[in-house]
C-alpha positions in Angstrom: 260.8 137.9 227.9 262.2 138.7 231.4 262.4 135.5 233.8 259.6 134.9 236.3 262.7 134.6 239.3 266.5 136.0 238.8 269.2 134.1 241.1 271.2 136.8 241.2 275.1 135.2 243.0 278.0 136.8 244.6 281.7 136.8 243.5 285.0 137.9 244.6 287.9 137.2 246.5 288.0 136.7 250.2 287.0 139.6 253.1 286.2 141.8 250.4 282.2 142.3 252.0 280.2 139.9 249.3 278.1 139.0 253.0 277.9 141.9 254.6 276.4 143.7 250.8 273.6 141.1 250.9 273.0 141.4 254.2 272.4 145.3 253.7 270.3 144.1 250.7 268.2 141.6 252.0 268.2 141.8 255.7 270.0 138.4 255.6 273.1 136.9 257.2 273.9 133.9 254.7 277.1 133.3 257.1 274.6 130.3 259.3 277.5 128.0 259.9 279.4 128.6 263.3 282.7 128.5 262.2 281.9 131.2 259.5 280.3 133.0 262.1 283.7 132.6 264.4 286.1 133.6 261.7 284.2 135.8 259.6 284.9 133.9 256.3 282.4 132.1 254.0 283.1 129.0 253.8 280.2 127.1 252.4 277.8 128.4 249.5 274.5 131.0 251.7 271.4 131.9 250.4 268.8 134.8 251.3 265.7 136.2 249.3 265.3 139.5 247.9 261.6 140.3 247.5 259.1 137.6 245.7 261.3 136.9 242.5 264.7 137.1 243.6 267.6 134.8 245.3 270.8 135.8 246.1 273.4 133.0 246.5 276.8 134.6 248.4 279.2 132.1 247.6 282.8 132.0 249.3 285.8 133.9 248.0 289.2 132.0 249.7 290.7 129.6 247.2 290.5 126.7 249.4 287.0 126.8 249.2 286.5 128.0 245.4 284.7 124.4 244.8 281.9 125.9 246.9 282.4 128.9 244.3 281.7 126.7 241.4 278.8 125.4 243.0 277.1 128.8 243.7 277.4 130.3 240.3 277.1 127.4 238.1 273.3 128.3 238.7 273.3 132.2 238.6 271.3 134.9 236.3 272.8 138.0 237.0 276.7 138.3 239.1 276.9 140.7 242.1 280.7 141.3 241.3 282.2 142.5 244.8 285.6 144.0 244.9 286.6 145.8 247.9 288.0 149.7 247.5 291.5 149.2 250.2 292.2 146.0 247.9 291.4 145.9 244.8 291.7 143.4 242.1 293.1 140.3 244.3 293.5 136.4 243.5 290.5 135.4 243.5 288.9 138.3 241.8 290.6 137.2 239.1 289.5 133.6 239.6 285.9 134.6 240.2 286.0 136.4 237.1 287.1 133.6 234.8 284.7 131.3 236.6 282.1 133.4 235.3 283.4 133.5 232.2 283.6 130.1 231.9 279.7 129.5 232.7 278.6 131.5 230.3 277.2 134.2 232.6 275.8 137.1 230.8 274.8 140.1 232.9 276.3 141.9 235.8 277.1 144.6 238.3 280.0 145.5 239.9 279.8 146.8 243.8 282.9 148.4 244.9 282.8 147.9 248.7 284.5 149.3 252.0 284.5 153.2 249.9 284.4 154.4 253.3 288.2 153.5 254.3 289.6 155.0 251.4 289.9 158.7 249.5 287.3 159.6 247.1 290.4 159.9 244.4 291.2 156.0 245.4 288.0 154.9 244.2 288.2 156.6 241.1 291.4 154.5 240.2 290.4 150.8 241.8 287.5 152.0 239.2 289.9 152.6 236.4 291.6 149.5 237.4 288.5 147.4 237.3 287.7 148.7 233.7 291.1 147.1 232.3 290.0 144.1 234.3 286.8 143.8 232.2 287.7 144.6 229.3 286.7 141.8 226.8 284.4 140.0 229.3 280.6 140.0 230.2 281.6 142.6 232.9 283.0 145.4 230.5 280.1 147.7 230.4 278.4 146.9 233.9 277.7 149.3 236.0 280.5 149.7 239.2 278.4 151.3 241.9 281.0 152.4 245.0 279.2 151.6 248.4 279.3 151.0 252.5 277.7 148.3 254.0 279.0 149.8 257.5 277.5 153.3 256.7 274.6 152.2 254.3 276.4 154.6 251.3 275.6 153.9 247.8 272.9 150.7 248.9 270.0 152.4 247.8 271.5 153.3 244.1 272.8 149.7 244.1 269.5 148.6 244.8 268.6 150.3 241.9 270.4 149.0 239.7 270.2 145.6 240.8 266.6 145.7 240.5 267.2 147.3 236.8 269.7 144.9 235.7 267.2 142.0 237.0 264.2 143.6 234.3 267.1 143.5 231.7 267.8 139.7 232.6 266.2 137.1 230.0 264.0 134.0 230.7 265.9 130.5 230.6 265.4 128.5 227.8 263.0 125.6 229.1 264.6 122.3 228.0 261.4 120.6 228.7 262.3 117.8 231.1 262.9 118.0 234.5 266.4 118.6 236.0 267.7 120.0 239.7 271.5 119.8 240.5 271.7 119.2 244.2 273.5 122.0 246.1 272.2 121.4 249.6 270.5 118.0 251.4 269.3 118.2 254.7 266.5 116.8 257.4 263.6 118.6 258.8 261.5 116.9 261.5 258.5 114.8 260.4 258.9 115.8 257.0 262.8 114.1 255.9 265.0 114.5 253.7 265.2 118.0 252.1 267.0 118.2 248.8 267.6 122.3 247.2 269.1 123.6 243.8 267.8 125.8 241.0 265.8 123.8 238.3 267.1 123.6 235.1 264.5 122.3 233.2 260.9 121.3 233.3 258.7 121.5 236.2 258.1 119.3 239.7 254.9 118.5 241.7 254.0 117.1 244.8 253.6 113.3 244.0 255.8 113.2 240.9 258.3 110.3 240.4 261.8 111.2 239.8 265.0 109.4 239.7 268.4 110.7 242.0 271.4 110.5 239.2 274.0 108.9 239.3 273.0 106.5 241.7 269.7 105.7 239.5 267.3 105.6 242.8 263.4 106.3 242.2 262.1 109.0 244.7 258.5 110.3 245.3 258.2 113.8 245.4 256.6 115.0 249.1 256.4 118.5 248.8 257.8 121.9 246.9 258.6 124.8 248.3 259.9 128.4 246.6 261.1 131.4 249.2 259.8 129.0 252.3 256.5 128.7 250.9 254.7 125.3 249.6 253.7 126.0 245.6 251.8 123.1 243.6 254.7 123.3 241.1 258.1 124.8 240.5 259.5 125.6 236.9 262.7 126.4 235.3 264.4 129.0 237.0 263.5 128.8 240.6 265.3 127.7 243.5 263.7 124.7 245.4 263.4 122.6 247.9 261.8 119.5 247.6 261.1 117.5 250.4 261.8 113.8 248.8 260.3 110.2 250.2 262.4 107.0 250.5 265.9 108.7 250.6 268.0 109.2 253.6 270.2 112.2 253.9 273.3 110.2 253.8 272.2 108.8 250.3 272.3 112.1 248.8 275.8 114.0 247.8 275.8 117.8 246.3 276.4 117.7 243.2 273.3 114.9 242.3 271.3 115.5 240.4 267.1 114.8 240.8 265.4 114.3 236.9 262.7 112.8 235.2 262.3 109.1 234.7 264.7 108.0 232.1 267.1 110.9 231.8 270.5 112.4 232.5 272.2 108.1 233.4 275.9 108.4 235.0 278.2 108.9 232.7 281.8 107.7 232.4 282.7 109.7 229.7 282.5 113.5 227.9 283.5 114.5 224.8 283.9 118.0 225.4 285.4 122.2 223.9 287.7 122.9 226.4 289.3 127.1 226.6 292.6 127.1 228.5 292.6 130.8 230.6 295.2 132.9 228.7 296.9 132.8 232.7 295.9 129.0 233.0 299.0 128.3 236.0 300.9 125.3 233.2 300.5 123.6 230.1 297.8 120.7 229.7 299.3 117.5 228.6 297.2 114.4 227.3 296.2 112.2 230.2 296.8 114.9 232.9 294.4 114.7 235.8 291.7 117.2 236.4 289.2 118.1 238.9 286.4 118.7 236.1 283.3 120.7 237.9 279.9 119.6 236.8 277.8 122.4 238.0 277.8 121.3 242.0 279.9 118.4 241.4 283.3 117.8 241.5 285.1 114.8 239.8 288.5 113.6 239.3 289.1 112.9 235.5 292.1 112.1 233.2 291.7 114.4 230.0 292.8 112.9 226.8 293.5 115.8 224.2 291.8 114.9 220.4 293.3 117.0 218.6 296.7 118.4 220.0 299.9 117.0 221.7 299.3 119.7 224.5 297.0 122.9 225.6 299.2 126.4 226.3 297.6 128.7 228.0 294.9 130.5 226.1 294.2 127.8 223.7 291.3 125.7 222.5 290.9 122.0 222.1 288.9 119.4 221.9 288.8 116.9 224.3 287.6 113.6 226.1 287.2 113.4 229.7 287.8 109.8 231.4 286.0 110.3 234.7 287.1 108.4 238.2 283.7 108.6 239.7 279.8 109.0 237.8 279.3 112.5 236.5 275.9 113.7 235.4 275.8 116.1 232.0 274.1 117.0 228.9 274.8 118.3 225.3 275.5 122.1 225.9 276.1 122.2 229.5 278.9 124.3 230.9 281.9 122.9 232.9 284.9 124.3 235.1 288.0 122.5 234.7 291.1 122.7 237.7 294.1 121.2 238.3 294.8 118.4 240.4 297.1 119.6 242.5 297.3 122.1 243.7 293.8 123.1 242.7 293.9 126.2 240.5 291.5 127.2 237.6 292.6 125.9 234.4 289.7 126.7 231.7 286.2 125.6 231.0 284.2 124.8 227.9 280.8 123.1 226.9 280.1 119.7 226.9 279.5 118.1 223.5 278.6 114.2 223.7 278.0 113.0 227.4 277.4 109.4 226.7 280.3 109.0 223.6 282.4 106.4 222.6 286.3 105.6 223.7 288.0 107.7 221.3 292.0 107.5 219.7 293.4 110.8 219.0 294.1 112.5 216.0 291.3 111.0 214.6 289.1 113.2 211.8 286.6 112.0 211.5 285.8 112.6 215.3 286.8 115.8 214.7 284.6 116.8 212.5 281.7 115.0 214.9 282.7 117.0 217.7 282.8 120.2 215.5 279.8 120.1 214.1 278.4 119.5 217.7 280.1 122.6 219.3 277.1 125.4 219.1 279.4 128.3 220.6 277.8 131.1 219.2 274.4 129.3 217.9 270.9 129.9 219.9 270.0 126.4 221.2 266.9 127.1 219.1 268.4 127.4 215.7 271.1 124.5 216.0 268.7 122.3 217.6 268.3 120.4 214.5 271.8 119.9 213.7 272.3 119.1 216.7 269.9 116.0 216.5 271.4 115.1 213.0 275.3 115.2 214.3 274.1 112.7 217.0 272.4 110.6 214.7 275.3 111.1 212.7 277.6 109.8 215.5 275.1 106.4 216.3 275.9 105.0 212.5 273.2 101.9 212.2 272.6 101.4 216.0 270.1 105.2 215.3 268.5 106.5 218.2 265.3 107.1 219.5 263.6 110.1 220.3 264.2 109.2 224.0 267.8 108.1 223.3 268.3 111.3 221.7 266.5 113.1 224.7 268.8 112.1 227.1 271.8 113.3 225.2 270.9 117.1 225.1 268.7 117.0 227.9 265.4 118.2 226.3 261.9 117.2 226.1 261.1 114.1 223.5 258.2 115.9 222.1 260.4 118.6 220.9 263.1 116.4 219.8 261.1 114.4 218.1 259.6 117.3 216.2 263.3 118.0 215.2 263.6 114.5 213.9 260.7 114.3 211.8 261.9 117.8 210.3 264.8 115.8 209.3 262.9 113.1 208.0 260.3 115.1 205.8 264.3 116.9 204.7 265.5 113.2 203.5 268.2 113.3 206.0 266.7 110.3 208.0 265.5 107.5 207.8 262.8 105.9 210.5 260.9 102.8 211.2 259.3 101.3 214.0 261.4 99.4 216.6 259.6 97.6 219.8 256.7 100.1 219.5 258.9 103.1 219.5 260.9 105.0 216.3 264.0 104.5 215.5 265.4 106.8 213.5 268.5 107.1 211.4 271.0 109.1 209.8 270.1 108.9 206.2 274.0 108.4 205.2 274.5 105.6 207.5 270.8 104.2 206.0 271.9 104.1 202.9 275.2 102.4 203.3 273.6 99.8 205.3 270.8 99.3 202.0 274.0 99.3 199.6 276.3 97.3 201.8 272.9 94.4 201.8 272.7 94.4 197.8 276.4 94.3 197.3 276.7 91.5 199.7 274.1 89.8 197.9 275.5 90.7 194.2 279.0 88.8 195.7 276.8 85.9 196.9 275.1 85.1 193.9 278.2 85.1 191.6 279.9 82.9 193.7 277.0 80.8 193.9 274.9 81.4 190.7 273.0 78.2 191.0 271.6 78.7 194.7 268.3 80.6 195.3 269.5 82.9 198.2 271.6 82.8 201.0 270.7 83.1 205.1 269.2 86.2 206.0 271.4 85.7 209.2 274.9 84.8 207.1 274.2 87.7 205.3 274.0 89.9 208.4 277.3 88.6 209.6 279.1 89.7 206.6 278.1 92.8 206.0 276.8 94.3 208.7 278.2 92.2 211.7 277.8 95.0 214.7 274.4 96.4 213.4 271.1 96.4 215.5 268.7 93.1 214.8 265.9 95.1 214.3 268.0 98.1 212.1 269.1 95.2 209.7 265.3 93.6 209.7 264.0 97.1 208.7 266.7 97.6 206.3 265.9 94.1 204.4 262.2 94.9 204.6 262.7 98.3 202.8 264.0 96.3 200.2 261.9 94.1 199.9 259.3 96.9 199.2 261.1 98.7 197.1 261.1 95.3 194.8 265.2 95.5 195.1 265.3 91.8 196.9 262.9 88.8 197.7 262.7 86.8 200.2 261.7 83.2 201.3 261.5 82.0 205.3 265.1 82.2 205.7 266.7 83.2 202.5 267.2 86.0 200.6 268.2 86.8 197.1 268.5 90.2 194.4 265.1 91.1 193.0 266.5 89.9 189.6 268.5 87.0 190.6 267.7 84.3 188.5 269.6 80.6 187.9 270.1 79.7 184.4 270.8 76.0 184.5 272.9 74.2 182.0 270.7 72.1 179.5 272.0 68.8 180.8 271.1 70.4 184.9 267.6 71.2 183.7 267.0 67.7 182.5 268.6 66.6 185.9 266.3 68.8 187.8 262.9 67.4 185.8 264.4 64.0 186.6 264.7 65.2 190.3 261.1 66.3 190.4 259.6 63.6 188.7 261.2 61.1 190.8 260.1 62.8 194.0 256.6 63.3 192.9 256.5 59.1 191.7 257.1 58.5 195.4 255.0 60.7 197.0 254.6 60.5 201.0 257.9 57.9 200.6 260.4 59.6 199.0 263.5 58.1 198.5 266.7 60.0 201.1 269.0 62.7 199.1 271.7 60.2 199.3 270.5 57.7 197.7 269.0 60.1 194.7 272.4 60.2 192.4 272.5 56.1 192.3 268.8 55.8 191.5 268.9 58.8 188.9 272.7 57.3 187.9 273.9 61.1 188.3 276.9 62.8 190.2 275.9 64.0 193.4 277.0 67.4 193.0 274.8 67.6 190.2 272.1 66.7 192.1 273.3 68.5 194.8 272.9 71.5 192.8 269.1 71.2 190.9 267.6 70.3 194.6 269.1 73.4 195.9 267.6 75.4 192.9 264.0 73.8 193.3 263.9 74.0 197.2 265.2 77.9 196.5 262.3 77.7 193.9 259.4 76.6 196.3 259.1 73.1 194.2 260.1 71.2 196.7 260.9 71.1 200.7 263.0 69.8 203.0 261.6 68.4 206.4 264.1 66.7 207.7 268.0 66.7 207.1 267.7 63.9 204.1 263.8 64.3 203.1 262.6 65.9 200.0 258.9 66.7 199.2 257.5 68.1 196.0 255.3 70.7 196.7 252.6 68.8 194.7 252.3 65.8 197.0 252.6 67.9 200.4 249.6 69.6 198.9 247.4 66.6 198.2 248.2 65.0 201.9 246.8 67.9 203.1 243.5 68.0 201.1 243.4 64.3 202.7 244.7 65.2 206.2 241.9 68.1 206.5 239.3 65.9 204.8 239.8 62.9 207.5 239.8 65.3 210.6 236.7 67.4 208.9 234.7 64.1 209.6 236.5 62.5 212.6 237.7 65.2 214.7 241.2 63.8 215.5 244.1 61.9 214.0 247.0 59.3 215.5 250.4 58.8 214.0 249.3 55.2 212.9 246.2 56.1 211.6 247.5 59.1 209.4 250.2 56.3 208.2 247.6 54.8 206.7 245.8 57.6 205.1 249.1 58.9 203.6 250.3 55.2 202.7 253.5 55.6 204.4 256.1 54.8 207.1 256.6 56.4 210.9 259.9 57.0 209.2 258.0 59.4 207.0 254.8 60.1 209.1 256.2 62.4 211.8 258.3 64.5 210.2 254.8 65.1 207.5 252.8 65.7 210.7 255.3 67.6 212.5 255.2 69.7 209.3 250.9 70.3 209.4 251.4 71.4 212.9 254.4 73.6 212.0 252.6 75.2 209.0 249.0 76.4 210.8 247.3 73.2 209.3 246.9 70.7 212.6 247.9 71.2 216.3 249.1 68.5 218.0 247.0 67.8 221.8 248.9 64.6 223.2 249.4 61.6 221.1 246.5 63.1 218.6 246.2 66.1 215.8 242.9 68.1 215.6 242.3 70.6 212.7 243.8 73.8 213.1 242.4 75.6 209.8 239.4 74.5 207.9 241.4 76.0 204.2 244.3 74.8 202.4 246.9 77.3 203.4 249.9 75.5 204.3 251.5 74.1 201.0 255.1 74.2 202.2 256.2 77.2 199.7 257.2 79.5 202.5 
């Protein structure tokens, strides 16, 4: 399906007519600034329109000002390949080229310019010449079209075959949310601050909200405009301006980048493919500095090489990119990579992870991450679901969110999560609910996380056969120390419904866990029981239990453990032990006296319960704890009209 608008940009080395061609084209000097006018260079990237659908960007060809080149065709459809007849292939020719090459561009044509100050046999071997040039590029079967932008020869059949080469050009993939790198920020009168760039991805409207990246500012949208004209909305593939509220000129920087609430945050880091030129200028060593080139922006990074001591020219590698200032990427974007100094084209590659962790080299395992998340040579389509499993892959227990996982690559949620649930309904993820969203993770890492749980438990309870359970918390910090709260909550509650554990407030235990007590401990424990349900709403203190029962303490350490682990008994204060039995008959009393007189003081429930304050508060403190009473000042009122609270939780 061919594009609804082409951006059709420039390229070639300095002088060699790339201005003067689209101004025969178009009707258009891009040259606007005065000191391109005044030396007949372009320095800065120039725009014109070619009919309704088309925009040419004429970007400069000197290598001082190849930055400005990266900016202009980091955005381009189709390349207007200028190389002039009296030169011929030059510097930056070849620089342009590999540019290209390295942003993935597609399509061209090739105008051979100035025809008319050389011999008709010249151009037939700066042709020749150009075809060894392109050989094993994007350009090697374009069209070379000789012409004059002095005497107007050859425009009309490069016309032509622009115009046919624009029909041949296919629509951009649609990401789904929006995105527009900044190229150019300026002020018009009464209106502000003018922001332009080609969108990416989604759509913008007067009145939208978006956010300026990196510096995380909320902007109102004023107005859009395509070609000079207001439109109600702007979609992938055009060029825009958008007149922005609340944002000075000086706040904005090319290379920014405008998005939808929530996506593409400032990034520190890339894992990245990186392709050294087979004429890169040196070697790349690990930790050499780099100007990396994000589409318009430019930022100083250290490159630390993953998997190889050092890059030779022509090689491949993978990569992570330490950046000096807040870059702005996506899963699958394209990147040119220069020297420091002095700044000459290096390579390129794709971006693979733009929010990952630190990594140390040599390591495989992040090897085999970051190869499984290079998609050289897969449709974004068809590898969008691997895609979103690698990632998940690379979260472990922390999982992601559809939003989370949004950001990474840059697409819409609905369609990411579409690619989750796919993975989901394939057994390859797990999900659950997490703060009202879905959380979803990588089925291997899910599954770890539910074994790691039992095994922990398994250990627990055969170093401690006679306790009930252990601390959901303590069991957390064993096994699973750096994993999400509500990840490790999910993961217990899973197996709790699969019947594989049980649990009780605080404590949990293996489904069939059970403590066999010695003969002589069971008699203990009856003795125990007994004793605490003689006493009632005064039982005697844990302490003082072995000298009344004439039993070791550990011993009796032991049975109370199993019965509060049981739900016999409960513990309300550090040294206070209940049976179950007797909380359950002061309640009947406790709800029966309020029933008839509305309210209930400390002294008064002393009474009822024939106790002690020592023993009072702690028995009231538990009604009001357990949904039974609620306390209003120095009195209780009925909470619940039904015996619910019997202190088994």
């Amino acid at each position: 399906m061919p594009p609804a608008h082409v951006i059709v940009g420039t390229a070639g080395h300095v002088d060699h007519g790339k201005t003067a061609l689209v101004k025969a084209l178009t009707g258009i000097d891009t040259d606007t600034q005065p000191e391109e006018q005044a030396r007949g260079v372009t320095i800065d990237v120039g725009f014109a329109y070619w009919k309704d659908t088309v925009t040419l960007i004429d970007v400069p060809g000197h290598e001082r000002f190849i930055k400005n080149a990266v900016t202009g065709a980091s955005s381009i459809d189709l390349a207007l390949f200028v190389v002039a007849a009296d030169d011929g292939v030059m510097p930056q020719t070849r620089e342009h080229l590999a540019i290209l090459q390295l942003l993935g561009v597609q399509r061209g044509v090739v105008a051979l310019t100035k025809t008319d100050l050389v011999e008709p046999d010249w151009v037939d071997l700066v042709t020749e010449e150009l075809r060894e040039l392109f050989a094993d590029t994007f350009l090697s079967t374009a069209p070379i079209v000789p012409v004059s932008a002095i005497t107007g020869a050859g425009i009309d059949a490069l016309r032509t075959t622009l115009e046919a080469e624009i029909g041949a050009v296919t629509a951009r993939r649609d990401p789904g949310t929006f995105r527009l790198p900044v190229d150019r920020v300026f002020s018009v009168a009464g209106f502000g601050t003018v922001v332009t760039g080609t969108i990416l991805g989604g759509s913008v409207r007067p009145r939208d909200e978006l956010v300026l990246q990196p510096q995380g500012r909320t902007v109102r949208v004023r107005g859009v405009q395509v070609h000079g004209r207001d439109r109600p909305e702007a979609g992938v593939g055009l060029r825009a301006a958008i007149n922005v509220s609340d944002l000075d000129v000086s706040d904005v920087e090319r290379g920014d980048t405008l998005a939808g609430s929530g996506y593409f945050p400032a990034t520190y880091m890339l894992d990245a493919r990186l392709d050294l030129l087979a004429d890169a200028p040196a070697i790349l060593q690990n930790r050499d500095r780099v100007r990396l080139h994000l589409g318009p922006r430019e930022v100083l990074a250290r490159v630390v090489l993953l998997d190889a001591a050092a890059l030779a020219p022509g090689d491949r590698g993978y990569v992570q990119f330490r950046l000096e200032t807040p870059g702005v990427a996506a899963h699958g974007d394209r990147f040119v990579m220069r020297r420091y100094s002095p700044a000459q084209t290096m390579g390129g590659g794709l971006v693979l992870d733009p929010a990952p962790r630190k990594h140390r080299r040599q390591r495989p395992d992040v090897l085999a991450i970051l190869r499984d998340l290079d998609t050289r040579g897969v449709e974004p389509a068809a590898g969008a679901e691997g895609t979103v499993a690698t990632f998940l892959r690379v979260s472990g227990t922390d999982g992601r969110t559809a939003q989370e996982l949004a950001r990474l690559l840059g697409a819409g949620v609905d369609s990411v999560r579409a690619d989750l649930q796919g993975l989901v309904a394939a057994g390859r993820s797990a999900t659950f609910e997490d703060h009202g969203a879905d959380r979803y993770l990588d089925d291997e890492a899910w599954r770890e996380l539910c074994a790691a749980i039992l095994a922990g438990l398994a250990a627990f309870h055969q170093a401690e056969p006679l306790k009930a359970g252990m601390g959901r918390e303590a069991l957390r910090l064993g096994v699973a120390p750096h994993c999400l709260q509500t990840v490790y909550d999910a993961a217990v509650a899973h197996l709790v419904t699969t019947e594989q554990v049980r649990t009780r407030a605080s404590s949990i235990c293996l489904a069939r866990h059970q403590i066999e007590l010695p003969a002589e401990l069971q008699v203990l424990q009856q003795r125990v029981l007994q004793l605490l349900l003689d006493r009632g709403a005064a039982p005697p203190d844990e302490d003082q239990i072995p000298a009344l029962l004439q039993a070791g303490a550990t011993d009796v350490r032991a049975v109370t453990e199993v019965l509060q682990g049981q739900g016999r008994i409960v513990r309300l204060a550090d040294h206070q032990l209940f049976a179950v039995e007797s909380l359950q008959a002061l309640q009947q009393k406790l709800t029966a006296y309020l029933q008839e007189h509305g309210q209930i003081e400390v002294s008064a429930f002393r009474e009822l319960a024939d106790t002690s304050r020592k023993y009072a508060v702690p028995l009231l403190n538990h009604f009001d704890s357990s949904g039974v009473t609620q306390r209003d000042g120095s009195v209780r009122r009925l909470l619940v009209d039904s015996s619910n609270a019997t202190g088994k939780d």
